[in-house]
N, C-alpha and C positions, 0 to 999 in steps of 0.2 A: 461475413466480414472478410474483408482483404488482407493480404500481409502490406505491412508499412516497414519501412526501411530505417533502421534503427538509428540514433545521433553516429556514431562511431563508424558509418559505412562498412563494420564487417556482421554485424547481426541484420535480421529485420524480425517484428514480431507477428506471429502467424494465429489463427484463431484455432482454439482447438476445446474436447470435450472431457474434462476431470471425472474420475470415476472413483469412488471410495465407497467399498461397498458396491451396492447396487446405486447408490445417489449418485447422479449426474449434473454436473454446472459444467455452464459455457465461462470459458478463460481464456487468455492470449499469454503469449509465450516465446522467449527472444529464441531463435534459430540461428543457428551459423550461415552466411552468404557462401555461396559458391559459381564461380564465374569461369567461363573459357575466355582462354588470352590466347590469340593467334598471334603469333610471331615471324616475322619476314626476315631473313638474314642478309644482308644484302642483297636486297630487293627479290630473295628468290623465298616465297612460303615456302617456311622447315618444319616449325613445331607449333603442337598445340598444349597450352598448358593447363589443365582444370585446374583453380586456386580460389585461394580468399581474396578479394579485392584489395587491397595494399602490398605496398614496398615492391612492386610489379618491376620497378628498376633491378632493384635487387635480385628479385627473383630469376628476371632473364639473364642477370651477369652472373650469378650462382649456376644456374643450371649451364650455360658458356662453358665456365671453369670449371665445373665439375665430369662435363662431358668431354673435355680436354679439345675445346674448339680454340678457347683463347687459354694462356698460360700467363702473360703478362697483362699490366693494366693500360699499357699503351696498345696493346689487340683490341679494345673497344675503342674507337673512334668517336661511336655518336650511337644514344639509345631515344627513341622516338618513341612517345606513348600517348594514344589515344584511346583513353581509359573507358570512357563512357560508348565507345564503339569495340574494345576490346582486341584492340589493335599495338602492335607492338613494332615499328622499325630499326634494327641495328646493323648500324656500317661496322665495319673490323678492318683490319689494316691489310689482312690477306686478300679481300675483296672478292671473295667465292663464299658460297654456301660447301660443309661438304658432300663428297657424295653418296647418294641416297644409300645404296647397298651400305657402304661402310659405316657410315649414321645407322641404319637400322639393326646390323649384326650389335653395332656397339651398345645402343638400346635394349634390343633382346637381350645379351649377353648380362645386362646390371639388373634384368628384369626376374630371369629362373635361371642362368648359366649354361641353358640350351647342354645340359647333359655332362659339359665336359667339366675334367679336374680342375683343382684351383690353380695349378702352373699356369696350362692352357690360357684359362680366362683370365689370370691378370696379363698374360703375354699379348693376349688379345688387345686387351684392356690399356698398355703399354704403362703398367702403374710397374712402380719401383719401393722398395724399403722406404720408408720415413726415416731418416737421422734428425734425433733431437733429444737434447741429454735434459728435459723438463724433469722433474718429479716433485711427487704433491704427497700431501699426506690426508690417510684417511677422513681424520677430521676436517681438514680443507674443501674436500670432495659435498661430504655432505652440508656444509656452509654457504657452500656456491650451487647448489643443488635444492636447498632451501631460497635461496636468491633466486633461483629461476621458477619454482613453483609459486613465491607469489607475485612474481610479472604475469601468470596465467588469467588476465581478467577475462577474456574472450570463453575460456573453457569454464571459470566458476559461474560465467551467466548462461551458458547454453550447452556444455559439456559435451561441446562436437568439435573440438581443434586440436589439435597435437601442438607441443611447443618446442621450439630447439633456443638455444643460448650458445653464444659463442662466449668463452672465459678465457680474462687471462688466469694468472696465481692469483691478483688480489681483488677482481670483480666481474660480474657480468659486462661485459662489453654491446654483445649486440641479442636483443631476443625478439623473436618472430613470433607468432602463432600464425597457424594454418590450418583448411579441410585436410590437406595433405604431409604426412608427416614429412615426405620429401623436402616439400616446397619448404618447410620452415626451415629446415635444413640449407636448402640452397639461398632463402632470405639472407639468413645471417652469415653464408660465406659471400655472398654477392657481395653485400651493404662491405663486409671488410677489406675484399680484393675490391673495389670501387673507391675506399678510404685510402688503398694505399699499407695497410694493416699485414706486419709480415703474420705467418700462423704457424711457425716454427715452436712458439710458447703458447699454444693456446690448446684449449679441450673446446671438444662440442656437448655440451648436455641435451641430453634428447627423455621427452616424457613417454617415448611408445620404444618399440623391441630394436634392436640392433640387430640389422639382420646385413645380408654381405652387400646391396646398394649402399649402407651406409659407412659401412668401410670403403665400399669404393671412392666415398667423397670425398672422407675423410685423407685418404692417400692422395688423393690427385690432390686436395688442397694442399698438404703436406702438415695437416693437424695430425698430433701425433696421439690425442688419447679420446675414447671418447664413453659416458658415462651416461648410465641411464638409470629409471629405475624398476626398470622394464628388464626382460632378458633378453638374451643373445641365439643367433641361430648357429649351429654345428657349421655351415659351411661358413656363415660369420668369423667365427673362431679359427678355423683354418687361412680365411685369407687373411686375419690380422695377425696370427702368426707369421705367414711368409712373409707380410708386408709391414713389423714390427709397430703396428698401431698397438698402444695399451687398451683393452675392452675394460668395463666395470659396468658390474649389474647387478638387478636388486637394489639399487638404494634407499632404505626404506628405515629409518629410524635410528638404532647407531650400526646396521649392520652393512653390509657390501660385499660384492665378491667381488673379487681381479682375476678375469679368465686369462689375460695374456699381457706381454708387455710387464710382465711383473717388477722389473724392476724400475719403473718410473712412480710405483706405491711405497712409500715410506712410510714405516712406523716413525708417531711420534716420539723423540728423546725424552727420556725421563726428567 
């Protein structure tokens, strides 16, 4: 039996062999899609993106803005997508790709930190402090944290997608699943710098670990908190200290930690 490609174009279902006990039956079973998306930057091939097949707009305007190629929403000019060839063209208003060497240090660099301190790498990085006087309170956190575990329909059918949610205070605004925890991240900042959407008041909720790429993203967008229910990595925590992003992890029932940024967590008033 072949894999068939499932209604929703991010599963297909695959044949496979159940074993309980020693008893074996033949069954089929939804699988998560996973696609390469070549992208041209102005006409010059730059990147390749391994993802879920959707919000592919998105995705390349997130990873843009996250990689600090474009800063405004008038830096995209035109995004060209040739989906079923896995094709991607975007003009920008600078009209150069940039260049390789400093695209790839800056890659490496969000990838392991290439060794050096966290000054270094955000100086490298050219990220700055977040300002934004947001604050949420515990209970808020896991409400909006429950809102984006059940937008997870892709992961309750085949438990292979990570999911990010972009939030304001009072709801889910944008949610992605993805093979890549990355990409859903960059989904849902792309889809909101493409809306136009400031991210001065918004948190990222993410279902897997926070680790220091996703403060990276978090800073370049200029979202100032971001929450999981996953944990956080040490040099995580260090660059969201310099870069005054608030972390939150563990979210898991009525409990939570706040590693940084503590004052944007409010206890609730009696």
């Amino acid at each position: 039996m072949a894999p068939t490609e499932g209604t929703d174009s991010l599963t297909t279902t695959v044949p496979l062999v159940r074993f309980s006990g020693d008893a074996a039956t033949r069954d089929r079973d939804p699988v998560v899609r996973e696609v390469p998306v070549t992208v041209f930057l102005n006409d010059q091939e730059f990147v390749t993106l391994v993802c879920s097949p959707e919000a592919i707009e998105a995705l390349v305007a997130g990873f843009l803005l996250v990689e600090g190629i474009v800063t405004e929403r008038p830096d995209i000019r035109d995004i060209r997508i040739r989906p079923e060839e896995g094709l991607v063209w975007v003009e920008t208003a600078g009209g150069t790709a940039p260049a390789g060497e400093l695209f790839l240090k800056r890659c490496l660099a969000s990838c392991c930190g290439r060794g050096r301190s966290t000054v270094y790498f955000m100086n490298d990085a050219n990220l700055r402090p977040v300002a934004a006087a947001l604050t949420i309170t515990p209970g808020r956190i896991r409400e909006l944290d429950r809102a984006r575990e059940e937008l997870a329909a892709v992961f309750r059918a085949t438990g292979g997608t990570h999911g990010a949610a972009l939030c304001s205070l009072e709801r889910v605004m944008y949610f992605h699943e993805d093979v890549g925890r990355h990409n859903a991240v960059d989904k849902v900042l792309g889809r909101a710098f493409l809306d136009g959407v400031p991210f001065h008041d918004k948190m990222i909720f993410l279902s897997g670990r926070v680790s220091s790429e996703m403060v990276v993203k978090a800073a370049r967008a200029g979202v100032p908190v971001i929450v999981s229910r996953a944990a956080p990595t040490d040099f995580a925590l260090r660059m969201a200290a310099n870069l005054d992003v608030t972390v939150v992890g563990f979210v898991r029932g009525d409990r939570l930690n706040v590693y940084s940024g503590f004052q944007r967590v409010a206890q609730e008033t009696m």
